[in-house]
Biopython code that builds the backbone (N, CA, C, O; Angstrom):
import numpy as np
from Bio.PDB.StructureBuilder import StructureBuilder

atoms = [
    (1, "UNK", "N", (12.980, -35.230, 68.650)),
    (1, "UNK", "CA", (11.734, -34.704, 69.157)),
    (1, "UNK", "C", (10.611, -35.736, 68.968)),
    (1, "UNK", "O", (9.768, -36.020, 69.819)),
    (2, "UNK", "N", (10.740, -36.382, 67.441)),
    (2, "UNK", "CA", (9.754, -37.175, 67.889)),
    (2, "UNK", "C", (9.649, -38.304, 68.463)),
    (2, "UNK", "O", (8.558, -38.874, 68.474)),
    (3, "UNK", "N", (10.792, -38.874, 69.076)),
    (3, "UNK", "CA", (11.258, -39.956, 69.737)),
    (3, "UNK", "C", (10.457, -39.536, 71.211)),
    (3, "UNK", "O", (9.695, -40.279, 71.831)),
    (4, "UNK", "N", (10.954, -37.758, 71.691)),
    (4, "UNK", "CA", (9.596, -37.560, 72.969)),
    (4, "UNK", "C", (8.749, -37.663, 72.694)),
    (4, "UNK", "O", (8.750, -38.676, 73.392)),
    (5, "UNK", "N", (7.826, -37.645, 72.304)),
    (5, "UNK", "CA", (6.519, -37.670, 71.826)),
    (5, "UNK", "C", (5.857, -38.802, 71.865)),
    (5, "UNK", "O", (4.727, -38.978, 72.320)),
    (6, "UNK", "N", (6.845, -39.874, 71.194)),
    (6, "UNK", "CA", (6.280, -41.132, 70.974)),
    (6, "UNK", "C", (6.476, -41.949, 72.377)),
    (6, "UNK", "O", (5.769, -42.932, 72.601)),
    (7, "UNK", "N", (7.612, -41.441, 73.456)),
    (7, "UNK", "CA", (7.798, -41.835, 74.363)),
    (7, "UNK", "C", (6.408, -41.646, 75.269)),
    (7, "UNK", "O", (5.643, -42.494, 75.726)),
    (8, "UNK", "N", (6.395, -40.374, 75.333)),
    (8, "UNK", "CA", (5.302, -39.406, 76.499)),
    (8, "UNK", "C", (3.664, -40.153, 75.972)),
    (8, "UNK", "O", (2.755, -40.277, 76.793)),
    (9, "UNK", "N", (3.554, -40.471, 74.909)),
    (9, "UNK", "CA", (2.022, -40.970, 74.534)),
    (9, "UNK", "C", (1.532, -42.766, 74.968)),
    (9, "UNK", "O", (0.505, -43.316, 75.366)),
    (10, "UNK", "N", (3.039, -43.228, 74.587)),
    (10, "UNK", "CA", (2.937, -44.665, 74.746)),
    (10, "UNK", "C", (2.724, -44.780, 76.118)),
    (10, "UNK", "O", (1.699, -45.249, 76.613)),
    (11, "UNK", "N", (3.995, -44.217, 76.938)),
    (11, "UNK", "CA", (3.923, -44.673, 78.674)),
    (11, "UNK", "C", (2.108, -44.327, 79.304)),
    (11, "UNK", "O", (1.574, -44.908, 80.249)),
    (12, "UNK", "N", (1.618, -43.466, 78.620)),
    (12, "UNK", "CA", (0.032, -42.748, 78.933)),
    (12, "UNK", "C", (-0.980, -43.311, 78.252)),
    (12, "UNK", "O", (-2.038, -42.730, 78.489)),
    (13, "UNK", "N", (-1.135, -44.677, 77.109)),
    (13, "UNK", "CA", (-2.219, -45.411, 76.645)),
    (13, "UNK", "C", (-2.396, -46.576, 76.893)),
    (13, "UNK", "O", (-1.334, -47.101, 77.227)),
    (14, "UNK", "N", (-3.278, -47.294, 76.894)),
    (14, "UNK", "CA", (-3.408, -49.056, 76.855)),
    (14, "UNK", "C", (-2.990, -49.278, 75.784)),
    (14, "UNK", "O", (-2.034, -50.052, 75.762)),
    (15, "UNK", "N", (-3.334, -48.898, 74.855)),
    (15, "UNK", "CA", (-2.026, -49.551, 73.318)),
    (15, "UNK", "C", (-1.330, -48.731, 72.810)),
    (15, "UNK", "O", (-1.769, -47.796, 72.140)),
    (16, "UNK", "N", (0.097, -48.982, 73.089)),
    (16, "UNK", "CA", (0.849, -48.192, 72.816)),
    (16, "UNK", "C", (1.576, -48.924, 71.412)),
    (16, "UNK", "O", (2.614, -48.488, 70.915)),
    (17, "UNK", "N", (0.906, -49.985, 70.940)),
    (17, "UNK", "CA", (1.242, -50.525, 69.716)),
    (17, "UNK", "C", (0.480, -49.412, 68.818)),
    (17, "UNK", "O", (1.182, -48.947, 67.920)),
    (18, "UNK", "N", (-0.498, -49.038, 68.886)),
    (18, "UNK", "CA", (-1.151, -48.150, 68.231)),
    (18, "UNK", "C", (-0.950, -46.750, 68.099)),
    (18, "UNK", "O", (-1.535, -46.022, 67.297)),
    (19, "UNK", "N", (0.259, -46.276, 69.265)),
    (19, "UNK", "CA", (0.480, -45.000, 68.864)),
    (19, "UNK", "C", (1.667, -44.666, 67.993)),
    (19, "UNK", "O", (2.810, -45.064, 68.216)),
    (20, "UNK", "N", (1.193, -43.672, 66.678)),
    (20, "UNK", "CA", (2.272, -42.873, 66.086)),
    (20, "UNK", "C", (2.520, -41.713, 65.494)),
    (20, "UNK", "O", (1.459, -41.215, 65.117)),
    (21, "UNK", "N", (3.733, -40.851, 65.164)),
    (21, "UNK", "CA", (3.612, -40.003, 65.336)),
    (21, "UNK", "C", (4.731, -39.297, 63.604)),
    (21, "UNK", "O", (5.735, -39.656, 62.989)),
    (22, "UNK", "N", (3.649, -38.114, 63.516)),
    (22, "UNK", "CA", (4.097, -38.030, 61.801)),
    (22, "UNK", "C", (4.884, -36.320, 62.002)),
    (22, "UNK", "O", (4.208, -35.386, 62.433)),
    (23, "UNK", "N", (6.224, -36.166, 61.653)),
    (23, "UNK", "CA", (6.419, -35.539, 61.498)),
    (23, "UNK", "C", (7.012, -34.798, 60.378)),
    (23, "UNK", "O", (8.017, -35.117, 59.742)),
    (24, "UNK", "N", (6.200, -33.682, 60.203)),
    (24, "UNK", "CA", (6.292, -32.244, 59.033)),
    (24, "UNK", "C", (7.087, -31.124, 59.728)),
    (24, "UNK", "O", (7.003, -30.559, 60.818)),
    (25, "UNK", "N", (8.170, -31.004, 58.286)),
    (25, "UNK", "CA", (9.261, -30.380, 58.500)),
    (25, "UNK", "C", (9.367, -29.123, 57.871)),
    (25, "UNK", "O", (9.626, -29.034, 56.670)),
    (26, "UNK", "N", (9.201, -28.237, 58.531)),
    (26, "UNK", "CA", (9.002, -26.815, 57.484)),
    (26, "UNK", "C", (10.202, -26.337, 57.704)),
    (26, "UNK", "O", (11.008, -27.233, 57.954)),
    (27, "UNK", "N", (10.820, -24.832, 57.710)),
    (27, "UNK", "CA", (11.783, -24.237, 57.804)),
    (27, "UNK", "C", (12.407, -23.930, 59.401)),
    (27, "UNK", "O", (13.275, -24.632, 59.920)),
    (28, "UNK", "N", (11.760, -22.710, 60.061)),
    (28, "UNK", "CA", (11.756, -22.622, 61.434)),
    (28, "UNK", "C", (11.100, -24.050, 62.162)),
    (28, "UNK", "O", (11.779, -24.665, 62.984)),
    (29, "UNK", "N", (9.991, -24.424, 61.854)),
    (29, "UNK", "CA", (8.821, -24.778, 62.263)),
    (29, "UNK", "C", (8.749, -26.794, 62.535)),
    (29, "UNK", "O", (8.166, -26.534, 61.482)),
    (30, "UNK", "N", (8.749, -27.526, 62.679)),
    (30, "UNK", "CA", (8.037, -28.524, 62.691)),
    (30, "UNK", "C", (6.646, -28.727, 63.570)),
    (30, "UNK", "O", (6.336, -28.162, 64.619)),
    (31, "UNK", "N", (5.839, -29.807, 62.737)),
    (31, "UNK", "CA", (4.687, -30.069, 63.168)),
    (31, "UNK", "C", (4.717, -31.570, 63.578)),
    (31, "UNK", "O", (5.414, -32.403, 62.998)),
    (32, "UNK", "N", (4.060, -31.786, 64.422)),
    (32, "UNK", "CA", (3.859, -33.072, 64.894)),
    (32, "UNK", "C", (2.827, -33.951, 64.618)),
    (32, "UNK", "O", (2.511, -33.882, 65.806)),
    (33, "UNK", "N", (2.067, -34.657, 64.197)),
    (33, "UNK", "CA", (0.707, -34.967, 64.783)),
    (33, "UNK", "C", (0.842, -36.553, 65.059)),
    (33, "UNK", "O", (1.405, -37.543, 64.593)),
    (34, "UNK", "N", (-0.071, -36.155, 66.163)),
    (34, "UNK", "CA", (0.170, -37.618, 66.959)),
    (34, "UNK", "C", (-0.932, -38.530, 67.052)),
    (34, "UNK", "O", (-1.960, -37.947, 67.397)),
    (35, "UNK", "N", (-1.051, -39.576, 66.891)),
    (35, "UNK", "CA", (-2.231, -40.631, 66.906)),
    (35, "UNK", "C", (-2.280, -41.716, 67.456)),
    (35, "UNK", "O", (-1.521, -42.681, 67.356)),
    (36, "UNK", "N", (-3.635, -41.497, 68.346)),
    (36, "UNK", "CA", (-3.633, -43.251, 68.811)),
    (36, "UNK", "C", (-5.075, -43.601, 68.373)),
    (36, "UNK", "O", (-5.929, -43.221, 67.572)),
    (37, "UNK", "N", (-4.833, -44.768, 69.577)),
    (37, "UNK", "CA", (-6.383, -45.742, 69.256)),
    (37, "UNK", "C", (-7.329, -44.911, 70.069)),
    (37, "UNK", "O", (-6.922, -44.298, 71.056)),
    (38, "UNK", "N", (-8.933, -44.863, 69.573)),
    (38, "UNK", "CA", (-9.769, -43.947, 69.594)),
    (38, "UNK", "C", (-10.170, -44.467, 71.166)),
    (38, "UNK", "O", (-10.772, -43.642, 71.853)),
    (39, "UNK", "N", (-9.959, -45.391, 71.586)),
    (39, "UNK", "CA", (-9.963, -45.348, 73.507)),
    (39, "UNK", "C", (-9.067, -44.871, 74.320)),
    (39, "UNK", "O", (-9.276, -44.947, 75.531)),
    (40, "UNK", "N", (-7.754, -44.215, 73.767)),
    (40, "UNK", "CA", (-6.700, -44.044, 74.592)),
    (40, "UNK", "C", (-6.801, -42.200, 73.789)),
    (40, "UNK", "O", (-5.816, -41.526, 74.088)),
    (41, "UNK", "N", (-7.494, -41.714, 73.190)),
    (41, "UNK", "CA", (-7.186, -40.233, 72.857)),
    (41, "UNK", "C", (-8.073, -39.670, 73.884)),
    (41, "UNK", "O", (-8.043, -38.469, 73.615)),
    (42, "UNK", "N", (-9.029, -39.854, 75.144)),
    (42, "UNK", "CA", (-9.226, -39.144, 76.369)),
    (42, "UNK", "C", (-7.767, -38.746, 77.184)),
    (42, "UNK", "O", (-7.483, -37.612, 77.570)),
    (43, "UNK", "N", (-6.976, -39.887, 77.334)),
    (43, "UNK", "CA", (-5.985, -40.205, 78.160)),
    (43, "UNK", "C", (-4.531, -39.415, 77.828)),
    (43, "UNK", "O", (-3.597, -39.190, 78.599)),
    (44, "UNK", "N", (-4.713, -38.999, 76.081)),
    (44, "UNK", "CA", (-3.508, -38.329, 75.788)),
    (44, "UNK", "C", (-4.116, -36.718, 75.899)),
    (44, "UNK", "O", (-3.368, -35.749, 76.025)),
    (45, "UNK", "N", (-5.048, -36.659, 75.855)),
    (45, "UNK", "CA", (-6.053, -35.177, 76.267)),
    (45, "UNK", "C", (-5.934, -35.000, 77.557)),
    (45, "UNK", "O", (-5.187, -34.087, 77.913)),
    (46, "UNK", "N", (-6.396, -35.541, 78.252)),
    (46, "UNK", "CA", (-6.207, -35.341, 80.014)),
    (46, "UNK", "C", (-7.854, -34.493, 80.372)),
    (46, "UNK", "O", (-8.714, -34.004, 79.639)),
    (47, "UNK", "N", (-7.736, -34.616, 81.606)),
    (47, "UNK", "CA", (-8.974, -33.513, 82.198)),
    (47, "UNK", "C", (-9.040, -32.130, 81.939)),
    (47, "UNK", "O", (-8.728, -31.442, 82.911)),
    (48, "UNK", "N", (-9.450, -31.328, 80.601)),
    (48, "UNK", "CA", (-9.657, -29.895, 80.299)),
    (48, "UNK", "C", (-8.078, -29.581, 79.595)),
    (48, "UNK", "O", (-7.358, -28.586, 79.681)),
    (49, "UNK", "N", (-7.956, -30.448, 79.114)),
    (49, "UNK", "CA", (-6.746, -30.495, 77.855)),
    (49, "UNK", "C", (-5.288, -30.715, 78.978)),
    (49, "UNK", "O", (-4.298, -30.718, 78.246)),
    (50, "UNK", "N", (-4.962, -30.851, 80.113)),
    (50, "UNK", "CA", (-4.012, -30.607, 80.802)),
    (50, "UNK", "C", (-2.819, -31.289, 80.211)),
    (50, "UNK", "O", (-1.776, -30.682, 79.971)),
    (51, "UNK", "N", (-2.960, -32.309, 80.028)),
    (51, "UNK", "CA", (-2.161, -33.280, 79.580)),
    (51, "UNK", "C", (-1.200, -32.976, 78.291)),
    (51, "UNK", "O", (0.003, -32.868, 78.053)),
    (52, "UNK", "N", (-2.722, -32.885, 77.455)),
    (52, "UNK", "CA", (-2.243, -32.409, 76.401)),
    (52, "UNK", "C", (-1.498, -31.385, 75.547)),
    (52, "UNK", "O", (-1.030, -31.348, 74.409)),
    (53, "UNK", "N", (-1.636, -30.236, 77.037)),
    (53, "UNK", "CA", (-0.645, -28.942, 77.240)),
    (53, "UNK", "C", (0.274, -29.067, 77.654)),
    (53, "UNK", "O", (1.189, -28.364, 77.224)),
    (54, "UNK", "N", (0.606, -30.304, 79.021)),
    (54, "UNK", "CA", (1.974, -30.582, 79.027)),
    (54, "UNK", "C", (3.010, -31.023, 78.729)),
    (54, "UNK", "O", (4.156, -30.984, 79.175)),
    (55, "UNK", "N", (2.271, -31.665, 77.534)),
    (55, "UNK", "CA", (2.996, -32.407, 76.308)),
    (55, "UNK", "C", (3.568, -31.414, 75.027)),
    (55, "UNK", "O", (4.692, -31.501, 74.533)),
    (56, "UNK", "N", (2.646, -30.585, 74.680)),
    (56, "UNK", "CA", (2.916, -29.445, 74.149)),
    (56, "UNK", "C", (4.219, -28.134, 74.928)),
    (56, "UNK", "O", (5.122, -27.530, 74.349)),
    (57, "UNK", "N", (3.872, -28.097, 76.142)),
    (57, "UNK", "CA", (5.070, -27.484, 76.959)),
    (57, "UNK", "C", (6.369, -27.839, 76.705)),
    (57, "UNK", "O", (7.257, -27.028, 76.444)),
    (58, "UNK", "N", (6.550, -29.404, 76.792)),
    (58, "UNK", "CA", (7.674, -30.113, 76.719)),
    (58, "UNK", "C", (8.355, -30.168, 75.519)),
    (58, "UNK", "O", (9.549, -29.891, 75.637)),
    (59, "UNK", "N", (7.976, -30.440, 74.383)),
    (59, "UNK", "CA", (8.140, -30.347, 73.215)),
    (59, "UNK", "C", (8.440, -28.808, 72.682)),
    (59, "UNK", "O", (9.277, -28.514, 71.828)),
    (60, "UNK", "N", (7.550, -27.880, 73.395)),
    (60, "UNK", "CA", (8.302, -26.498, 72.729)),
    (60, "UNK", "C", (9.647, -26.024, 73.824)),
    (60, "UNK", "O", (10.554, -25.216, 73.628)),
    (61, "UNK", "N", (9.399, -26.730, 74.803)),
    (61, "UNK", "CA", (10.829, -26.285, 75.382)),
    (61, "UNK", "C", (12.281, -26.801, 75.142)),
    (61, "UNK", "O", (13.253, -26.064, 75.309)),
    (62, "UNK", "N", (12.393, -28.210, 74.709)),
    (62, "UNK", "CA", (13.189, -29.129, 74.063)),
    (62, "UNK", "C", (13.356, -28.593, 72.632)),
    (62, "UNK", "O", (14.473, -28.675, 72.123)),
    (63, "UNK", "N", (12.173, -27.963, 71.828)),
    (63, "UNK", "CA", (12.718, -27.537, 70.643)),
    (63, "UNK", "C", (13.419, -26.014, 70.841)),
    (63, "UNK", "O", (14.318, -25.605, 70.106)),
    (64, "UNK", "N", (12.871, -25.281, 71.917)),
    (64, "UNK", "CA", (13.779, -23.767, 71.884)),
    (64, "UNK", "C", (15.414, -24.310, 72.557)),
    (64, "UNK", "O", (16.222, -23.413, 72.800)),
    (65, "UNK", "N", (15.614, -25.020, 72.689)),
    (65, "UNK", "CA", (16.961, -25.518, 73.062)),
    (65, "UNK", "C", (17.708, -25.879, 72.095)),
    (65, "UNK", "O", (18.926, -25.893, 72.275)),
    (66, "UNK", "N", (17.118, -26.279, 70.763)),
    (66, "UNK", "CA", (17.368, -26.177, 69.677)),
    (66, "UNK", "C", (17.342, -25.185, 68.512)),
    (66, "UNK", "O", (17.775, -25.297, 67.365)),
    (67, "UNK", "N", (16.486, -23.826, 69.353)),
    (67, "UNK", "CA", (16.483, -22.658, 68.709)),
    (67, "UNK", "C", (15.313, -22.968, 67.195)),
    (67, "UNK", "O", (15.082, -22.208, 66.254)),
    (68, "UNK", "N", (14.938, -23.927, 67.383)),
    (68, "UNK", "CA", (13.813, -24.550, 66.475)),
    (68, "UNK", "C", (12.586, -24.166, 66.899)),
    (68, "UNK", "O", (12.644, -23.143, 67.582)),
    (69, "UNK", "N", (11.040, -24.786, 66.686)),
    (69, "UNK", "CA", (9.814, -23.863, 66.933)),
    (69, "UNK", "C", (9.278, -25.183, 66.808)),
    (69, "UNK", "O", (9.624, -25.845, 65.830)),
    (70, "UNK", "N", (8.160, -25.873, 67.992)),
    (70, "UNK", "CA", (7.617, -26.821, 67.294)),
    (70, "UNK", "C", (6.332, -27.293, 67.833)),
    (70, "UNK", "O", (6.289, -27.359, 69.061)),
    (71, "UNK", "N", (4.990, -27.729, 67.010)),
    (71, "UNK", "CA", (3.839, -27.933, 67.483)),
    (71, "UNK", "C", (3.610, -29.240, 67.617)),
    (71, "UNK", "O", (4.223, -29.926, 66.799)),
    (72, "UNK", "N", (2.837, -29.901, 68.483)),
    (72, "UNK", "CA", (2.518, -30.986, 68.644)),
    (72, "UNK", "C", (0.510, -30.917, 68.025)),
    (72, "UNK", "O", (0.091, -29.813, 68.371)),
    (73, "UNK", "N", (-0.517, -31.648, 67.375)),
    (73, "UNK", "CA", (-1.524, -31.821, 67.212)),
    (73, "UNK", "C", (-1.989, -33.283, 67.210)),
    (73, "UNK", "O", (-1.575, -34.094, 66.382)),
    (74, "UNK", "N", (-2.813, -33.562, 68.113)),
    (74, "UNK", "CA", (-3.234, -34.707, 68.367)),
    (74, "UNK", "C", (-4.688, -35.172, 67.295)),
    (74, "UNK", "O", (-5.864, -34.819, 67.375)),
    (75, "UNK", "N", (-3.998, -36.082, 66.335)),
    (75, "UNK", "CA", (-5.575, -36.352, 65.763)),
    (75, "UNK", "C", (-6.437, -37.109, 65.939)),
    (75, "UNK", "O", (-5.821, -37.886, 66.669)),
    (76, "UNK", "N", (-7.201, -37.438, 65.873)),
    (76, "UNK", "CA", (-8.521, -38.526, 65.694)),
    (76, "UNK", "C", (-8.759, -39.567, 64.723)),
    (76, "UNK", "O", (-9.789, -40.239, 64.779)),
]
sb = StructureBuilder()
sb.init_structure("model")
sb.init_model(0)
sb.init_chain("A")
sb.init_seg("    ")
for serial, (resi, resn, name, xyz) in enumerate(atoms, 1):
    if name == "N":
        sb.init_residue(resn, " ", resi, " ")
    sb.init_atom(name, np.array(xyz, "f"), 0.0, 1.0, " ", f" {name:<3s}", serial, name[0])
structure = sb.get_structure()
């Protein structure tokens, strides 16, 4: 999972040397949070979060295939 993640953010920033991604492992649950460089976090947001929901879409649908549960949070 977090191999998507890190895929879906890099192909979508100007530095994709700068993006990475930390993942927390709870029981049901993992958390994601993802980080880039503070010029490329418009670009992983999108226009009125779109982007950033379809990234979230993807990731919880790949994890219910795994019968797993999982959030993506983009930080700053």
């Amino acid at each position: 999972m977090k191999d998507l993640i890190e895929y879906i953010a890099k192909s979508l920033v100007d530095n994709p040397d700068r993006v990475s991604v930390v993942e927390i492992q709870g029981e049901k649950t993992a958390i994601y949070e993802l980080r880039v460089h503070p010029e490329d976090l418009g670009k992983v947001i999108g226009k009125q979060g779109r982007t950033a929901r379809a990234i979230r879409t993807l990731v919880s649908s790949a994890a219910t295939r795994q019968n797993r549960r999982a959030m993506v949070e983009i930080m700053e």
